[in-house]
C-alpha positions, 0 to 999 in steps of 0.5 A: 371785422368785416372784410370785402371779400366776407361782405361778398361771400354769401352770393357766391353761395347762392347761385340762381337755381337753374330754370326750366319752362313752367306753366304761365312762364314762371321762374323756378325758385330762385335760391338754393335753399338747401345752401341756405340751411346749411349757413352756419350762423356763427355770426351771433356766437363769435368773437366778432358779434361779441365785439360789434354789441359791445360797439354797438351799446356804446354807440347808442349812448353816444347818440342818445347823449347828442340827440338830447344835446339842448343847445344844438340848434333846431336846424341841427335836431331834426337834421340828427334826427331824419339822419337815423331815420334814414339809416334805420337806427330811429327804433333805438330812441323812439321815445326820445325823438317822439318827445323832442318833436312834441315839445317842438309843436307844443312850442310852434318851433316852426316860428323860429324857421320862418326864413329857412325853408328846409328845416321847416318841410323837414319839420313838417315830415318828421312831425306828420311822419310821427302822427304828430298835428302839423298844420300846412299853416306851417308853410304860409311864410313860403308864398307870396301875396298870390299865394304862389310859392316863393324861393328866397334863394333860387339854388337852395336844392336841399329845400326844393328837396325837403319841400317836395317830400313833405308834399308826400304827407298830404292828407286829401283835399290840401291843395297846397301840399300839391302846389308845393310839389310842382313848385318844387318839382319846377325849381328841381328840373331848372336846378338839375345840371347842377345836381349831379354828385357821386352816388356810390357803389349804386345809384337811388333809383337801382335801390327804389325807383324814384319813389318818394322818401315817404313811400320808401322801405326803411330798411332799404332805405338804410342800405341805401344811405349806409352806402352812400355815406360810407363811399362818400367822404363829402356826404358825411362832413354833416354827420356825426361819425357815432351816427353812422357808425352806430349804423353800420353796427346795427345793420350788421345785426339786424342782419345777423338776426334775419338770417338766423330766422331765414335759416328756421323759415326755409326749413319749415318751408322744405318740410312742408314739401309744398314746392315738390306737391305743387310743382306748378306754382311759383316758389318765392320763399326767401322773397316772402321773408325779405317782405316780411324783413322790410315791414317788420325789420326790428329784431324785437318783431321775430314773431311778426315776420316769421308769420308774415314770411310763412303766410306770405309763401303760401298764399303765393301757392294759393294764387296759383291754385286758384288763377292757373291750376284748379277746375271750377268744381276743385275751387268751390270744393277747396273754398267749402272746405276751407270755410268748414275747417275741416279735420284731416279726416274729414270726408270733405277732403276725399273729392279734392284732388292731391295738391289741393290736400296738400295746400289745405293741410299747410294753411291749417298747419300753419295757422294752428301753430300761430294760435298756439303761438298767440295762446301761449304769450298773449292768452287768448284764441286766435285760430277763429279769425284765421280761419274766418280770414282764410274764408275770406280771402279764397271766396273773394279768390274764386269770384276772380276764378269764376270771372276768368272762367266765365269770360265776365268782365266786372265794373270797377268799383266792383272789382274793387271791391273784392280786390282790396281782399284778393290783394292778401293784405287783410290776410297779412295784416290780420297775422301781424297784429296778433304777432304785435300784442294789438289787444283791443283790435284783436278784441273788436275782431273776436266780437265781430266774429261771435256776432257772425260778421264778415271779417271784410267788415271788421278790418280797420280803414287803415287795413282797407286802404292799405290793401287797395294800394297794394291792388292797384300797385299789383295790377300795375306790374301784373296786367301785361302778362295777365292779360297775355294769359287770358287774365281778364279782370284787373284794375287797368282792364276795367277802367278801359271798359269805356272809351280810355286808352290803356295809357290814359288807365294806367295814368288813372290808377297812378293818381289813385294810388296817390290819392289813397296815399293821402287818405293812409296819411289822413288815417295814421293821424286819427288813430295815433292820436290815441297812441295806442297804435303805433306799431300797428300803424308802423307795419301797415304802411311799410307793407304799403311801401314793400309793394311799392318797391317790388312792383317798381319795375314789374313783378318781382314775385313772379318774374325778380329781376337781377336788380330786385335779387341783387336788393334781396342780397344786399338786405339778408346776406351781404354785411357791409364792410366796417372799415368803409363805415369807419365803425372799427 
């Protein structure tokens, strides 16, 4: 059982490593890493463990057998079922909810909604959050002769709230998602002395923002929703008690299970020494896993973070190299190598100075061990795209490089155009799909590769669109210390290449991140279609969402605030207490 006081030891056991002056004013590593290795995972050996899978089984059967209940009310069905998707327990029964909302559209269940306006956004969500059709038709019933949105009663917050994030699965060019949201944002804000309720130990926006449901990470959303129901009696009258005790279980495992994986990815991460040979660059290792944890958090997806933590902390060092550390002459000379692939041994190598040897030889360390990974449970060669991928990424790095350099000063679409690539999530996502088994994509790529494509070419749009929203979201958080080092080239500094101020840019890349949204949205549609792609899909837009979060409130790779660490704290290290939850 899980006490208050274990639910807050790990974070007197990992005190903020002392900080020092860096170039570019970056943090030290912010975890004590040698704490971290020593954390004795007895949490999947004990007694406790035993009994929380147990517990845990037994609730999945309890659920299961509520979610099929066929004379509960629609209402009531999708209320369960957007409840375990906000507190991360959908995956347990993905088959099960997927064919309950098929049969729904398959039998226009949203006929029988038509005076309740909450069930039907929620419909909507749930069934566009699937890849499932769902026509803005849906929504008719809402408006008046106009066209205008209409409140059948003016004070039903929960609808104006389901209807504001259904708005957020808009694909482009349908307008009356959008009119949705402003109507609803307008009945919220007259409504909004009315609205305030106790929030727990921690309020929404300190977990993520204001950010939409639809835009927020799942696991964090979890964290969030586990506290507030735990804390608040009110809020679970609706709710099941095998709901959120099944919650509270297995957050407590999947916790379990990320710090174990945590423990091998910074034991790696300290034999690599890459942290003391490059003593320059910024060393956020345990916020590269807890990326990795928030796009990939089920237990059955190990393979996918610990490739995503392990890529995910050296680019970081990547960056460094090439936006503070290297000369002109040292970066083509590490982008030649990187192209060749070069042995050990190779000659290449002698020009090139220490660190830059030393991050050469992690990245092709750690992209042959995740061939060899790949060759061993899926059969086939996956060491030609990394290299070609890594190609990829450090030419479009030392474009930026020579643009710093050289003073130059690109249109956008330009920029742009490199800068879905510079944004890594090609790189990221191209090592996730082949952890994920996406055979025939990872076919596509490997014709593409003997046919001598560029690897930019090959990526799906879902890739491409994904990876602009994380530049735009990157260049948001990052352009104020950017450009105080000198950093030209970003998003807001080339739109203000005209006569726009650097409020109206920002305000401009705002509405294109949710503009790209759409076209996500739009593109998670067409390829579900097949149903082959789900998972694909699924870390896709959740590595969207984690930009999102840790640009929220500036840049939490760089700079993490005590907000951000507490996240990271709260996710990997701190279980909550199951006599809150009511799961003992």
């Amino acid at each position: 059982m899980a006490s208050s006081a274990h639910a807050t030891m790990y974070a007197d056991r990992f005190p903020s490593a002392e900080l020092q002056q860096r170039p570019a004013d970056y943090q030290l590593k912010t975890w004590d890493y040698d704490s971290i290795c020593s954390m004795k995972q007895q949490a999947q050996q004990d007694h406790e463990h035993s009994k929380q899978s147990s517990l845990q089984s037994s609730l999945k059967q309890k659920v299961r057998r509520l979610l099929l209940e066929e004379e509960e009310e629609l209402a009531t069905r999708l209320i369960i079922m957007d409840q375990l998707q906000s507190l991360g327990v959908a995956y347990h029964f993905e088959e099960e909810i997927r064919n309950i909302l098929m049969s729904m559209h398959v039998h226009d269940a949203h006929l029988q909604l038509k005076h309740d306006l909450s069930s039907t956004a929620l419909l909507f969500r749930m069934l566009r959050g699937h890849g499932i059709s769902a026509s803005t038709d849906m929504l008719i019933a809402f408006r008046d002769e106009n066209g205008d949105f209409k409140a059948e009663n003016p004070k039903d917050i929960d609808a104006f709230v389901a209807l504001h994030e259904a708005s957020y699965l808009a694909f482009p060019g349908e307008a009356m998602l959008d009119e949705a949201r402003a109507f609803a944002v307008k009945k919220l804000e007259e409504l909004m002395p009315s609205m305030s309720t106790f929030m727990g130990p921690a309020s929404q926006t300190e977990i993520q923002g204001d950010l939409p449901l639809h835009w927020r990470v799942p696991r964090l959303q979890a964290t969030w929703s586990l506290k507030q129901h735990g804390y608040n009696d009110e809020r679970n009258l609706s709710m099941d008690p095998s709901i959120l005790q099944l919650a509270a279980v297995d957050f407590n495992l999947v916790q379990a299970v990320h710090g174990a994986e945590l423990v091998e990815v910074t034991n790696w991460w300290k034999e690599t020494r890459l942290g003391e040979k490059l003593p320059f660059a910024r060393d956020r290792l345990v916020e590269c896993f807890f990326c990795a944890a928030s796009i990939a958090p089920e237990p059955c997806l190990a393979g996918c973070r610990e490739v995503l933590a392990k890529v995910g902390s050296l680019i970081v060092h990547l960056d460094d190299v090439y936006d503070l550390y290297g000369t002109l002459d040292e970066l083509a000379a590490f982008t030649d190598v990187v192209g060749r692939w070069c042995e050990w041994d190779d000659d290449a190598l002698l020009p090139l100075p220490e660190y830059m040897k030393a991050m050469y030889s992690a990245i092709r360390s750690t992209s042959m061990e995740a061939a060899d990974r790949v060759m061993n449970e899926q059969g086939y060669d996956a060491l030609p795209l990394y290299k070609k991928a890594w190609h990829e990424l450090c030419k479009a790095f030392l474009i930026e490089a020579k643009w710093q350099h050289e003073g130059g000063m690109p249109s956008l679409e330009e920029y742009l155009e490199n800068g879905w690539v510079t944004s890594t999530g090609p790189l990221l996502l191209l090592h996730a799909f082949t952890m994920l088994q996406q055979q025939e994509q990872t076919d596509s790529w490997l014709r593409n590769h003997e046919d001598g494509d560029d690897m930019v070419t090959a990526y799906p749009k879902l890739v491409e669109l994904c990876s602009m929203i994380f530049r735009l979201c990157n260049d948001c958080a990052t352009h104020e210390a950017e450009s105080e080092r000198g950093e030209a080239a970003s998003a807001i500094t080339c739109r203000m290449g005209g006569a726009t101020s650097k409020e109206e840019a920002r305000a401009a890349v705002a509405d294109a991140i949710a503009e790209t949204w759409k076209k996500v949205n739009r593109e998670v549609a067409l390829s579900s279609s097949t149903g082959t792609w789900s998972a694909a899909n699924r870390v896709c837009v959740n590595l969207v969402r984690t930009i999102q979060c840790i640009y929220q409130d500036g840049d939490s790779i760089t700079s993490p605030k005590d907000s951000r660490k507490r996240l990271v704290m709260d996710m990997l290290f701190t279980p909550l207490d199951l006599d809150i939850c009511g799961a003992w």
